[in-house]
Structure formats: C-alpha cells, structure tokens
GUGUTOR-193879 format. One record per residue: residue number from 1; residue in three letters; x, y, z of N, C-alpha, C in turn. Coordinates in steps of 0.05 Angstrom, whole numbers, padded with zeros to 5 digits, always signed. Layout:
% residues N
[atom NUM, ALA, [X, Y, Z], [X, Y, Z], [X, Y, Z]] ...
***
This chain:
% residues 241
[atom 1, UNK, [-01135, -00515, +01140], [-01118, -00532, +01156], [-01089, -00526, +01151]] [atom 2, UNK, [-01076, -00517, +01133], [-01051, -00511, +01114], [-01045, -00481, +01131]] [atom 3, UNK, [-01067, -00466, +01133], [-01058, -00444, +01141], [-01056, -00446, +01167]] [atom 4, UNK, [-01068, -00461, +01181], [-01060, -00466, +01217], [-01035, -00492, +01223]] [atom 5, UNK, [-01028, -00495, +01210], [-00999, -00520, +01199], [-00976, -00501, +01191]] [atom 6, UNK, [-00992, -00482, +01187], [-00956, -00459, +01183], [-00966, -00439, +01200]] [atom 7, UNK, [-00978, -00431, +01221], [-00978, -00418, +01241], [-00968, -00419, +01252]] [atom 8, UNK, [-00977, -00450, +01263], [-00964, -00471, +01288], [-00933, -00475, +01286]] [atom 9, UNK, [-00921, -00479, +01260], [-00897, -00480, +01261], [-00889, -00452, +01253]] [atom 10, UNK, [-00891, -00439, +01245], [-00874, -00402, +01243], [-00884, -00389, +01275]] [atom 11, UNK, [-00896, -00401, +01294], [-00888, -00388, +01319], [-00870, -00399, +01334]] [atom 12, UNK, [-00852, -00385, +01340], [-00836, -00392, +01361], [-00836, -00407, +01388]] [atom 13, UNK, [-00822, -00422, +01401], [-00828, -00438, +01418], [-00834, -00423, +01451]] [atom 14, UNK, [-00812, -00401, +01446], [-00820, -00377, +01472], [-00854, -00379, +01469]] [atom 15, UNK, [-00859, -00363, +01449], [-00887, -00351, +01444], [-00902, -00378, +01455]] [atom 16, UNK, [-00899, -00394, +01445], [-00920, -00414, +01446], [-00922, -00423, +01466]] [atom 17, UNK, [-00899, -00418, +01490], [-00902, -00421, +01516], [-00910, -00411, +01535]] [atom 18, UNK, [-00907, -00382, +01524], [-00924, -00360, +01534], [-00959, -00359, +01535]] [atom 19, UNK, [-00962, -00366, +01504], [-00991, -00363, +01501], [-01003, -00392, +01517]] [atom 20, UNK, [-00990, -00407, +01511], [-01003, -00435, +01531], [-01002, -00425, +01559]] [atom 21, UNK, [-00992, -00407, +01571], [-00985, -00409, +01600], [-01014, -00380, +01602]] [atom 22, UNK, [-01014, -00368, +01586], [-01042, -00356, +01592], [-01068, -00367, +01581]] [atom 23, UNK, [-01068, -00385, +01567], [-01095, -00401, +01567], [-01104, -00410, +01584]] [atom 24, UNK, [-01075, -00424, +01592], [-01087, -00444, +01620], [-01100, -00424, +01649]] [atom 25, UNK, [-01094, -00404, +01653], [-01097, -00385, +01676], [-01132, -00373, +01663]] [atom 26, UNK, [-01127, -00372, +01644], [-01151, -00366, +01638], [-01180, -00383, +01637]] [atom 27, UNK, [-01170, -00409, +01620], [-01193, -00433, +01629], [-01189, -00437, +01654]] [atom 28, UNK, [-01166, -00437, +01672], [-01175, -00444, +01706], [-01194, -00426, +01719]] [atom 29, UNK, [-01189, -00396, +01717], [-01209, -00377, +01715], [-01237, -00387, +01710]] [atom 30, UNK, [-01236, -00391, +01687], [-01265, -00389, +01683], [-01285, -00411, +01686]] [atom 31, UNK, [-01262, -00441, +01690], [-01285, -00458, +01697], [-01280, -00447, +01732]] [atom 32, UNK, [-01268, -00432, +01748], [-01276, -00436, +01778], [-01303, -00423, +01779]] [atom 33, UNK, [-01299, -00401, +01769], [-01326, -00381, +01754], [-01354, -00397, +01746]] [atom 34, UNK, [-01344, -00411, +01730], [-01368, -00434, +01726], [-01382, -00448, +01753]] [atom 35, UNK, [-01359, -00459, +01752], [-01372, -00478, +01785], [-01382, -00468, +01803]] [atom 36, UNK, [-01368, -00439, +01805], [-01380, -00420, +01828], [-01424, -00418, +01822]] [atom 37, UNK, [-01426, -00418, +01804], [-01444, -00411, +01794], [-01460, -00446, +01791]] [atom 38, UNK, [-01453, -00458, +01781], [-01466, -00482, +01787], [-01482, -00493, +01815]] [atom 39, UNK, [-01458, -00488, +01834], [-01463, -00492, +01864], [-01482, -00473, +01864]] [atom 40, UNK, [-01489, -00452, +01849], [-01507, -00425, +01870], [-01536, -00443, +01853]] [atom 41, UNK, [-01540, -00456, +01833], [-01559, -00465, +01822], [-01567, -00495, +01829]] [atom 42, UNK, [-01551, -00507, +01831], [-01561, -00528, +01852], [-01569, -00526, +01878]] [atom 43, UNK, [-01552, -00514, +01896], [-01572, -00497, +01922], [-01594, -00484, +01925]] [atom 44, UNK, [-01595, -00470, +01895], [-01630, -00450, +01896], [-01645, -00468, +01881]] [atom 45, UNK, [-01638, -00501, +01874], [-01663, -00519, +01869], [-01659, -00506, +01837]] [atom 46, UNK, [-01644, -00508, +01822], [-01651, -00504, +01792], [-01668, -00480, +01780]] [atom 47, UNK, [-01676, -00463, +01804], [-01680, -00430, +01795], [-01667, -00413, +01806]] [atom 48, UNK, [-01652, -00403, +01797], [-01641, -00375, +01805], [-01654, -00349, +01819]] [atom 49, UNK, [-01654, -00350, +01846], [-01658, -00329, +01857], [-01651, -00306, +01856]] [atom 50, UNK, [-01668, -00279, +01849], [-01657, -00262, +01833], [-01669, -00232, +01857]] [atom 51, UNK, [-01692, -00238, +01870], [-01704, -00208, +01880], [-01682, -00196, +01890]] [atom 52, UNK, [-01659, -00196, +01901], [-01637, -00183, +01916], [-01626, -00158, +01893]] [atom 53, UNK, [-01634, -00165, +01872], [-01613, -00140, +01854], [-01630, -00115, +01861]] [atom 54, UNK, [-01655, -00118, +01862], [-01675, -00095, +01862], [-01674, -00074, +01876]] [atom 55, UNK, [-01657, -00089, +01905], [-01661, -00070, +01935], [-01629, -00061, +01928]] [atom 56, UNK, [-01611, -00078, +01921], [-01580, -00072, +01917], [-01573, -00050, +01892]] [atom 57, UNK, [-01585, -00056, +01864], [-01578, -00040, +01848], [-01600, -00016, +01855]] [atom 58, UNK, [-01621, -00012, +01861], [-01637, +00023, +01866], [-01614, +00027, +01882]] [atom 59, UNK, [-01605, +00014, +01909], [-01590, +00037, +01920], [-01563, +00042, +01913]] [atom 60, UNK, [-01561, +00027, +01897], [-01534, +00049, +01880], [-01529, +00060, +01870]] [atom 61, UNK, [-01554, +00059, +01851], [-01566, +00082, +01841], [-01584, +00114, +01860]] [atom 62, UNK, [-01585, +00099, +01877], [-01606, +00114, +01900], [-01628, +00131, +01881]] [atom 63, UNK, [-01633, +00112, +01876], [-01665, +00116, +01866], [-01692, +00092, +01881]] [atom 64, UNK, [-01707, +00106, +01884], [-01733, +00080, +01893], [-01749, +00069, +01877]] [atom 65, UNK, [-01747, +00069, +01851], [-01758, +00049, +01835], [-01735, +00058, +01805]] [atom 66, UNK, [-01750, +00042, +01783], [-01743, +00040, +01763], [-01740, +00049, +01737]] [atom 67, UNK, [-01761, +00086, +01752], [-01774, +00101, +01727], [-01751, +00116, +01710]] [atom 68, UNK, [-01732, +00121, +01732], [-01706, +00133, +01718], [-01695, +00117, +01698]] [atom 69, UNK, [-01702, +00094, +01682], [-01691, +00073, +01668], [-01718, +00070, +01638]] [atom 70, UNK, [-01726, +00084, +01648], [-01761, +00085, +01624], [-01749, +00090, +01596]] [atom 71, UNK, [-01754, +00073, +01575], [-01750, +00073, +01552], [-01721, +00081, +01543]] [atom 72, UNK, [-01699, +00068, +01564], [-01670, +00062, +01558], [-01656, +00037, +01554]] [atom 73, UNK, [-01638, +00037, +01544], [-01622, +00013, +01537], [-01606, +00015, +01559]] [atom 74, UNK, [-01609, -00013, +01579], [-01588, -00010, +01601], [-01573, -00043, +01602]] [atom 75, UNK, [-01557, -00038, +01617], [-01528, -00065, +01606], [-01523, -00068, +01639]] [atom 76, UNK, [-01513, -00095, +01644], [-01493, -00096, +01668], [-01474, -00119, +01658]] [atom 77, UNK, [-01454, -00100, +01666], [-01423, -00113, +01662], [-01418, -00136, +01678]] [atom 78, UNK, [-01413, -00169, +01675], [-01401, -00184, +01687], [-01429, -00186, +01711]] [atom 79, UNK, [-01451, -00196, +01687], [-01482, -00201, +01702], [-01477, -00226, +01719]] [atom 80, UNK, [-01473, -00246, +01703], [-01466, -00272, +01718], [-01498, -00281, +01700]] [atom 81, UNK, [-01507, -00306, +01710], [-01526, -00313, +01703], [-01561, -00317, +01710]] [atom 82, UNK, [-01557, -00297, +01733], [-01583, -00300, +01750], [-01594, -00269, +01754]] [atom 83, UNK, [-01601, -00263, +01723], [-01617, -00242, +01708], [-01621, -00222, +01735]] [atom 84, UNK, [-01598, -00203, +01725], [-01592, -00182, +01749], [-01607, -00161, +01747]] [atom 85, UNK, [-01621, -00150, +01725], [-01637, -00139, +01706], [-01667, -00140, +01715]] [atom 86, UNK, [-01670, -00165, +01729], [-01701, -00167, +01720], [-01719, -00143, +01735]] [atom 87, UNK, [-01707, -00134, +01751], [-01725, -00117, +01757], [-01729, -00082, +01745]] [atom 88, UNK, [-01722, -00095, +01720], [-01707, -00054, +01705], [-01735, -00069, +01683]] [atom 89, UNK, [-01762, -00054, +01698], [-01772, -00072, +01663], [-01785, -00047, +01652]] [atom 90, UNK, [-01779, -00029, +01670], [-01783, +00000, +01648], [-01773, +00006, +01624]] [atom 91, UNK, [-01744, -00008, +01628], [-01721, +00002, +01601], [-01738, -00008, +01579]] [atom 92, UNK, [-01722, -00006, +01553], [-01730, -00012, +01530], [-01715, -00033, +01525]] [atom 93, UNK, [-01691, -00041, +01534], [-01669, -00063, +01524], [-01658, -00070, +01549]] [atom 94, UNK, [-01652, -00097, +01560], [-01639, -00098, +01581], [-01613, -00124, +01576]] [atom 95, UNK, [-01591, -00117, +01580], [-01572, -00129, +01566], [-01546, -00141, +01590]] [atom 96, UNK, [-01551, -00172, +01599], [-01527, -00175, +01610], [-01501, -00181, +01590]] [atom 97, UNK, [-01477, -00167, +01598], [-01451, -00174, +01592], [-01436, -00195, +01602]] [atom 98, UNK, [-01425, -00217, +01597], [-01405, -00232, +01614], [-01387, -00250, +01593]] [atom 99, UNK, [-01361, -00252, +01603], [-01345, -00264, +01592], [-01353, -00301, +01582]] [atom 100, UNK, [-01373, -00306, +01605], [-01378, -00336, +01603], [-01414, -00328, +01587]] [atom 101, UNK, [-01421, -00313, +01585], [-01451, -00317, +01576], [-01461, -00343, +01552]] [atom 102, UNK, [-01440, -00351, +01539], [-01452, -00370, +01518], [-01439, -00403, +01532]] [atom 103, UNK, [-01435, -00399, +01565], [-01432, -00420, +01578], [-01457, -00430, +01594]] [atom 104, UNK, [-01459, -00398, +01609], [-01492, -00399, +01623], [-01509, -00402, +01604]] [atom 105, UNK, [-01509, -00401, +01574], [-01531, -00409, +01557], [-01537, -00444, +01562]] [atom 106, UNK, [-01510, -00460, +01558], [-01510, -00482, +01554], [-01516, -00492, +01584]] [atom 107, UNK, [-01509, -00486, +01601], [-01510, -00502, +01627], [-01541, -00493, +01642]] [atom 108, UNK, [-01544, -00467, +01638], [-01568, -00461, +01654], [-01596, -00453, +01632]] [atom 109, UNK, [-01590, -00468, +01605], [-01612, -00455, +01587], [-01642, -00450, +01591]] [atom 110, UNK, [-01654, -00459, +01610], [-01689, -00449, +01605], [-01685, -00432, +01630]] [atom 111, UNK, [-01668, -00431, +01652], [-01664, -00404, +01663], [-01666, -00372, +01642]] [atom 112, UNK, [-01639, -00384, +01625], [-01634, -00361, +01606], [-01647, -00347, +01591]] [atom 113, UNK, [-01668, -00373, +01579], [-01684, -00360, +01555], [-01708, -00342, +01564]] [atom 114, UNK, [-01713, -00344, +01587], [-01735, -00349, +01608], [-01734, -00323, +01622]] [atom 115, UNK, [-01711, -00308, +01619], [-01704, -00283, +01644], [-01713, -00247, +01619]] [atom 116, UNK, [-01719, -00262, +01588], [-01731, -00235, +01582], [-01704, -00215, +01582]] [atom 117, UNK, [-01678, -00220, +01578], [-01656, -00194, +01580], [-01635, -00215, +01554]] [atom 118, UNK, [-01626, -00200, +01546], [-01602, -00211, +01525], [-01580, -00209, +01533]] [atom 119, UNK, [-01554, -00234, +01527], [-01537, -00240, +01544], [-01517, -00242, +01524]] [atom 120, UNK, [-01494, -00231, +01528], [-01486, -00221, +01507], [-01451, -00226, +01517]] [atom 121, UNK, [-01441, -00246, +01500], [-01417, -00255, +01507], [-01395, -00232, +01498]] [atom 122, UNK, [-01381, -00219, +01519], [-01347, -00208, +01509], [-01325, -00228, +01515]] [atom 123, UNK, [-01305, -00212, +01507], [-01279, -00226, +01496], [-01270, -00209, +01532]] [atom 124, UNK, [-01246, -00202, +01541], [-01231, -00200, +01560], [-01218, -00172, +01549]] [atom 125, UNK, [-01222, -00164, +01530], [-01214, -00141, +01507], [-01238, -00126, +01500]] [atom 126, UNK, [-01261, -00134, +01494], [-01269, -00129, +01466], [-01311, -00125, +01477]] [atom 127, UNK, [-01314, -00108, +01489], [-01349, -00109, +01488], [-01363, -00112, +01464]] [atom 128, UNK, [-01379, -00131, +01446], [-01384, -00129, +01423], [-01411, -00112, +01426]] [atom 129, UNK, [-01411, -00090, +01423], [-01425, -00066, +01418], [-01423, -00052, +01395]] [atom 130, UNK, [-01445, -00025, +01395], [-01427, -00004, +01376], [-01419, +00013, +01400]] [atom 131, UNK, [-01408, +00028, +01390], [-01395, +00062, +01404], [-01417, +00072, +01408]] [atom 132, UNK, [-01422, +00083, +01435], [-01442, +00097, +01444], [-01467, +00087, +01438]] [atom 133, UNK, [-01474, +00068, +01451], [-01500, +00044, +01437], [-01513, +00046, +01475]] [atom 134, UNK, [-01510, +00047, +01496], [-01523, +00049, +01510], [-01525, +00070, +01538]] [atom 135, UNK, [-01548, +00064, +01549], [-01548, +00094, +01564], [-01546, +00089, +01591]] [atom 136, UNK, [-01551, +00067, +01599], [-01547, +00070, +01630], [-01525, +00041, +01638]] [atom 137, UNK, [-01500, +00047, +01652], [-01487, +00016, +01652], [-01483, +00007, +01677]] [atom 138, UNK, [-01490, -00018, +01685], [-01495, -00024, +01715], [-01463, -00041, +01714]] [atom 139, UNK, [-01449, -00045, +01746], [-01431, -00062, +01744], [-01428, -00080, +01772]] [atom 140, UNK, [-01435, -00096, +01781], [-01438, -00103, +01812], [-01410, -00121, +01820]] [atom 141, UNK, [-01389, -00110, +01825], [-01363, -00119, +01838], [-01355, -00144, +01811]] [atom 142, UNK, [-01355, -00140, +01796], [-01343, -00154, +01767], [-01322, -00142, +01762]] [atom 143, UNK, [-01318, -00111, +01768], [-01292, -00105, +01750], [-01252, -00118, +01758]] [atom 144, UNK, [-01264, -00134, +01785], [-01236, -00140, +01792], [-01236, -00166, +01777]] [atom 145, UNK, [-01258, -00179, +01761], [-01243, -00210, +01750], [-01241, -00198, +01731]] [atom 146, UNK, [-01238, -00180, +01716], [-01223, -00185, +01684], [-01195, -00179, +01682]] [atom 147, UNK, [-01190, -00194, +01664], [-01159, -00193, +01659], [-01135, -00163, +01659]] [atom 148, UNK, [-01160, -00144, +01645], [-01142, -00122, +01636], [-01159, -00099, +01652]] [atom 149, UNK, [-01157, -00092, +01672], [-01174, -00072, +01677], [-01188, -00036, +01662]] [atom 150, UNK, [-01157, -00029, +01650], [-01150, -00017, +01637], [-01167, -00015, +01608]] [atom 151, UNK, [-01167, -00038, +01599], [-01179, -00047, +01570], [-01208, -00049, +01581]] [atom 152, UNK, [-01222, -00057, +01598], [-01255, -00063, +01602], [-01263, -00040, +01601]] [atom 153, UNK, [-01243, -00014, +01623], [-01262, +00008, +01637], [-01257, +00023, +01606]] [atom 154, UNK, [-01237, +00019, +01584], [-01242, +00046, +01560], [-01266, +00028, +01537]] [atom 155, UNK, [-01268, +00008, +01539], [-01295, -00006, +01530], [-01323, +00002, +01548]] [atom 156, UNK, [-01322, +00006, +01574], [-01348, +00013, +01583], [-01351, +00046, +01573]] [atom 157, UNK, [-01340, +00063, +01574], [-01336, +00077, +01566], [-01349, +00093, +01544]] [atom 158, UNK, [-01337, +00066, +01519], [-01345, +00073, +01499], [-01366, +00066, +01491]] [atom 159, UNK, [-01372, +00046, +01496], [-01401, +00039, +01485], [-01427, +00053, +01500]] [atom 160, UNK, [-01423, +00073, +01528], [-01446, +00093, +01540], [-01442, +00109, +01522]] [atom 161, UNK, [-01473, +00121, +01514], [-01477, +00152, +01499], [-01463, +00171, +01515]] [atom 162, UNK, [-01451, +00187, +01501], [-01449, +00217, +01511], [-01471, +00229, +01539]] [atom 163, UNK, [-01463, +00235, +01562], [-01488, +00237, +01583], [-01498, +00211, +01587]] [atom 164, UNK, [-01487, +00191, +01582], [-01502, +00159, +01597], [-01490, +00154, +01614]] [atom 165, UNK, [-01503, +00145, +01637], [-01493, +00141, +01672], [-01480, +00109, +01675]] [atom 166, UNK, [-01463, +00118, +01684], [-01457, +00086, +01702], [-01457, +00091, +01730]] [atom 167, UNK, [-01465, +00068, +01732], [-01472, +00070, +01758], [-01458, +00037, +01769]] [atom 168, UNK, [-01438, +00046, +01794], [-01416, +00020, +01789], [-01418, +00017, +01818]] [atom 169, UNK, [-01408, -00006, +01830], [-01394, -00019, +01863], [-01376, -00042, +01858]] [atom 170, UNK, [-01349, -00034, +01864], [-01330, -00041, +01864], [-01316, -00051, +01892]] [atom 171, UNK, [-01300, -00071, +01896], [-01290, -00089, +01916], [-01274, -00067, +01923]] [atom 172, UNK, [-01256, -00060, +01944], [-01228, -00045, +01947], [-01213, -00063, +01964]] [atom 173, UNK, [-01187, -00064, +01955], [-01168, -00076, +01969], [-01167, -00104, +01973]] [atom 174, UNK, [-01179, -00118, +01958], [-01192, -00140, +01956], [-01166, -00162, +01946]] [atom 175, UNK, [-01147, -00182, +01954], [-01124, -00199, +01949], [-01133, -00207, +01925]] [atom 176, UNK, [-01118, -00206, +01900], [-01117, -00214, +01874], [-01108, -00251, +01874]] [atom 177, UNK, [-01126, -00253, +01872], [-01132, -00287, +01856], [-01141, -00293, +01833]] [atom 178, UNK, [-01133, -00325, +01822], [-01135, -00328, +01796], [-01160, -00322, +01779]] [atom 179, UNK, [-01184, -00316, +01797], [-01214, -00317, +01795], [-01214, -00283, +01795]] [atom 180, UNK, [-01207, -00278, +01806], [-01213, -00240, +01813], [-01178, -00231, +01810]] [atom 181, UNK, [-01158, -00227, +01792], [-01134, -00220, +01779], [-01127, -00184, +01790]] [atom 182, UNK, [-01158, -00171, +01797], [-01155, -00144, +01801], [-01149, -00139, +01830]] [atom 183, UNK, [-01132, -00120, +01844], [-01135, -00112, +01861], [-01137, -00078, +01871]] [atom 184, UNK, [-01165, -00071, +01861], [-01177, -00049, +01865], [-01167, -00027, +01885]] [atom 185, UNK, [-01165, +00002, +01876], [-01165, +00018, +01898], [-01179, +00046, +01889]] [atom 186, UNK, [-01186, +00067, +01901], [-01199, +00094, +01896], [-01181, +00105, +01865]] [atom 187, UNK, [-01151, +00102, +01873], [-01140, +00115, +01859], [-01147, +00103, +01837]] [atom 188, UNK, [-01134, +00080, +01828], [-01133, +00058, +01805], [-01158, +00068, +01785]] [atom 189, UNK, [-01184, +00064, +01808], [-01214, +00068, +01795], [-01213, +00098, +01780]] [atom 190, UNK, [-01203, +00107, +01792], [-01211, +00144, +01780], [-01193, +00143, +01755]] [atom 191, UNK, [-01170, +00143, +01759], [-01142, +00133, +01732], [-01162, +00134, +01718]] [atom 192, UNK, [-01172, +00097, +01717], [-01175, +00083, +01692], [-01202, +00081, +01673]] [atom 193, UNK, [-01217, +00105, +01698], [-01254, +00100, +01700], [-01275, +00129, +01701]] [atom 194, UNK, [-01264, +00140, +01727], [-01279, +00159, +01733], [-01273, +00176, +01720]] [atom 195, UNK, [-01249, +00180, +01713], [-01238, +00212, +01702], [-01258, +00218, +01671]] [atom 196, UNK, [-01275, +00198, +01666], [-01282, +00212, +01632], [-01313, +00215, +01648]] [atom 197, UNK, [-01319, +00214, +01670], [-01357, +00216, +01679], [-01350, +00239, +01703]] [atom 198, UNK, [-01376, +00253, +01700], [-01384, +00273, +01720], [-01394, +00260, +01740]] [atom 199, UNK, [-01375, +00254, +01756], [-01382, +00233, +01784], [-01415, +00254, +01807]] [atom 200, UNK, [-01434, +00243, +01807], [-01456, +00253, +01814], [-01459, +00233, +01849]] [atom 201, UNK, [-01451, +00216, +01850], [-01447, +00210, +01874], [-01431, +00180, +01880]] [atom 202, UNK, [-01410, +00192, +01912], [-01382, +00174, +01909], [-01390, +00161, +01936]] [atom 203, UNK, [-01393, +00140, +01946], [-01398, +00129, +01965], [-01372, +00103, +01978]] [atom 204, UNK, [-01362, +00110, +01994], [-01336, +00091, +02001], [-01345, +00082, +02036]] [atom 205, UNK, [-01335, +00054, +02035], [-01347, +00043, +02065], [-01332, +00020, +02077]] [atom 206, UNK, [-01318, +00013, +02091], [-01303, -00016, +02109], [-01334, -00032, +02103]] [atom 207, UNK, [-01329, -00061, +02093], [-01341, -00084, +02089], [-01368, -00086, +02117]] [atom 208, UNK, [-01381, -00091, +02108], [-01401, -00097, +02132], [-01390, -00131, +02145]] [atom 209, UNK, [-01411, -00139, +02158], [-01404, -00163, +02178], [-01412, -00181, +02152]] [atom 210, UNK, [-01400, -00209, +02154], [-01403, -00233, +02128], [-01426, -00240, +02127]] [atom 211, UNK, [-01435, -00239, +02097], [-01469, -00246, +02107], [-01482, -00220, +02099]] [atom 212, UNK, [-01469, -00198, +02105], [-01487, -00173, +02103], [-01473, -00147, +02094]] [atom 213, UNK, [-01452, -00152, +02075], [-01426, -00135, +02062], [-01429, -00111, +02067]] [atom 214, UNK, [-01453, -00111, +02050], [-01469, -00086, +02042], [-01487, -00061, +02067]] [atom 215, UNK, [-01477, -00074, +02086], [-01501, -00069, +02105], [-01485, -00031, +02115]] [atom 216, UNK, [-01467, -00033, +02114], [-01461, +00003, +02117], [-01486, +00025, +02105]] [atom 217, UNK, [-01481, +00021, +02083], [-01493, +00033, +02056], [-01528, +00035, +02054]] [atom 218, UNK, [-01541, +00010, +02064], [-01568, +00011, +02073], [-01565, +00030, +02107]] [atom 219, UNK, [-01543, +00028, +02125], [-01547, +00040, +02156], [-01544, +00061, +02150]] [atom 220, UNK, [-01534, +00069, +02131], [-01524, +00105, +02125], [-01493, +00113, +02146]] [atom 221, UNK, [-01483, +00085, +02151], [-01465, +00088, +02168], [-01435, +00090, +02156]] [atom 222, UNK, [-01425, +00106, +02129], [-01416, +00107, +02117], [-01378, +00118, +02131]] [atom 223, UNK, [-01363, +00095, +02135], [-01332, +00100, +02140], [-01307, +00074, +02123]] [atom 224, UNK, [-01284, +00093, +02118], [-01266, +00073, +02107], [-01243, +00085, +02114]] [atom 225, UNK, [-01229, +00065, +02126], [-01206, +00054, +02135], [-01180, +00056, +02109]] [atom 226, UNK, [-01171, +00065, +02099], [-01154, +00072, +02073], [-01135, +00047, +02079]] [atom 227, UNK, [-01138, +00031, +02052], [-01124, +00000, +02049], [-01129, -00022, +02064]] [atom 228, UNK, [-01149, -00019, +02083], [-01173, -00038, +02082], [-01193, -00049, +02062]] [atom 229, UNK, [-01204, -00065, +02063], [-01223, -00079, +02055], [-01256, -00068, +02050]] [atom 230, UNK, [-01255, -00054, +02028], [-01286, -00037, +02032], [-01300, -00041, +02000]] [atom 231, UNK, [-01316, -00020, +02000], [-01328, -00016, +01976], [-01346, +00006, +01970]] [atom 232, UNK, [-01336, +00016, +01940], [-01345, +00042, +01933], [-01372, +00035, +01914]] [atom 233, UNK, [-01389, +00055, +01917], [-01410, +00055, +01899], [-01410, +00074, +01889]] [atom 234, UNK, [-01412, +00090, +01857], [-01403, +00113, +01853], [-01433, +00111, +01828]] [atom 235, UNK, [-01435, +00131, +01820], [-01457, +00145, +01802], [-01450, +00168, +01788]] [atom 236, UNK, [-01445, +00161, +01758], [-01438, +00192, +01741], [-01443, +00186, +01715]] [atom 237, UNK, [-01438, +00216, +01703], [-01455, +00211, +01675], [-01421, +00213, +01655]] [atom 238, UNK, [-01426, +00208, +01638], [-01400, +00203, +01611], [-01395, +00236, +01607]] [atom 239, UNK, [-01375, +00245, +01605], [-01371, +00270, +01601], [-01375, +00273, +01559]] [atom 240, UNK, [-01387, +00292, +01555], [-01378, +00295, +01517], [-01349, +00299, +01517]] [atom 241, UNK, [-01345, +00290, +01489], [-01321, +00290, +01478], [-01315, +00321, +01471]] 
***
C-alpha cells in the first residue's frame, strides 16, 4: 500500500491526466464490445450460434475441410466469444485470443467451458505466448479494434513458427471509432504485416450488399474500388529468420 502511496504522489499531474484520459477510452471500448456481444447472446436464446465460421474461415483459407489443420496448434486473434474454432477439430490445440476473454468467461461461462478451445486473455501489447508456439493463426476483421496496430501484427508474428500460415480478413477503409480505433488499408497491412509472410494468396473486394458482406468472395466476383469500403482475405506462410 506504501509503495502505491508514493507512486500516486511521484507522478505528475500531466501524466496522470493523460493516463486517466486513456483508461477511460479504453473501458468505453471495451464495455461497448461487451454489450455488443451480450445483445448477440440474448438474441440467440443463451447459446451462441457458431456454424457460420466453418463456411467463412475454409474459405479463407480456401480449403474444403479441416485436414490442412491435423495435429496443429491453431489460434484466432480477437475470437470474440462464440467459439470460432469449433469447427478445426482436427488440430491438436485450438486457442481463442481476445482482449476481453476473462470477461466472456464471467458473463457467458457454461458457453465457455463448453466450446472445448482455450481462451486466452492479451493485454493490447502483449500476446501471452511463447515465440514461435503456434502454426496456423486465424484473424476475422479484429485487427482494426486494437489499440496499436503496429504492436499486435509484430506479436502475431512472433508467436507463428517459422513456415506457420496466417490466414487473415481484414475491414478496408473502414471510419475509425472508439470500438474499432484502426483504419485499415492494403498499404498499412503489408507495412506492418505481410512483409515478414510469403503471401500464397491476396484476395481484395468492395463490401457485398448488408446482410451478406462477404458475398463477393463466395460469387468469385472479386473487384475494389481503391478507398472504398472492402475487404481483403490474404493467406501466407511466416518467412525464416
């Protein structure tokens, strides 16, 4: 208590104004995030509807089933709580990441315990992993809510093996709000992301009709409008060091 009594007073009043003014942006964040997710669980009746990842993540992977994932450790970044995973049950480990995971523990627990994948809380900094601890990393339009984009994509990074795929779909051009802080583009992504993976396939498309985002990408009707509103699905492996 002594040592947080001379913290509190040896920081400066700037600082302290500062750091209060990003807490608060950050708990507003994350309870909208919450609620967002509450509403989706009271509407689906107290179970989480989950078959949609199955038909969404194979094709971004463009694979038709799940054998490419057989006795691997696979992760998705910024899962949310409605076990995005469940249909990877080839892997050997299946691991959601999210900034709120030890929230969805408390609010949605016999969902959680119940979905068979480990949920695995990060910091806005910090994936608690080891270095090079998994092989395949899934990411479904999460990477515009984190704080630091920069800091997540050299953490995804690091924690894929040498030759481990990510396999990502990302928002583009998408207005930065307190809930989603990123505002994505081709370039930005390659910068901060693609440049360390042997991109194996790049897929870019204008938004489908509301309701059906995705719907380019299943038509094979693949066009984008540069600084419009679209979304890339990309596939590559980690280059060696």
């Amino acid at each position: 208590m002594e040592i947080i009594n001379e913290l509190k007073t040896s920081i400066p009043e700037p600082v302290k104004t500062i750091l209060r003014s990003v807490r608060n942006i950050l708990m507003k964040k994350y309870s909208s995030e919450l609620a967002f997710w509450k509403g989706r669980y009271k509407a689906e009746k107290g179970v989480f509807k989950n078959s949609q990842y199955r038909r969404l993540m194979l094709a971004m992977a463009q694979e038709h089933n799940d054998e490419f994932l057989r006795g691997k450790i696979v992760a998705d970044f910024g899962c949310g709580p409605k076990v995005s995973l469940v249909w990877a049950r080839s892997a050997s480990l299946r691991i959601g990441i999210d900034v709120l995971a030890d929230l969805y523990s408390d609010e949605f627990t016999e969902n959680i315990i119940s979905h068979g994948m480990i949920y695995l809380k990060c910091s806005e900094k910090v994936i608690p992993l080891p270095s090079e601890f998994v092989d395949v990393m899934f990411t479904l339009n999460a990477m515009d809510h984190v704080n630091s984009f920069s800091d997540m994509c050299s953490e995804i990074i690091r924690v894929l093996k040498p030759g481990g795929e990510f396999i990502g779909s990302f928002a583009l051009e998408e207005p930065a709000t307190p809930c989603e802080p990123q505002k994505l583009n081709e370039e930005i992504i390659r910068e901060n992301l693609l440049n360390s993976f042997q991109v194996q396939s790049f897929r870019v498309t204008n938004q489908g009709p509301k309701g059906d985002e995705y719907a380019p990408f299943f038509q094979d009707h693949l066009h984008y409008d540069q600084g419009n509103k679209g979304f890339l699905w990309v596939r590559g492996k980690k280059k060696s060091a």
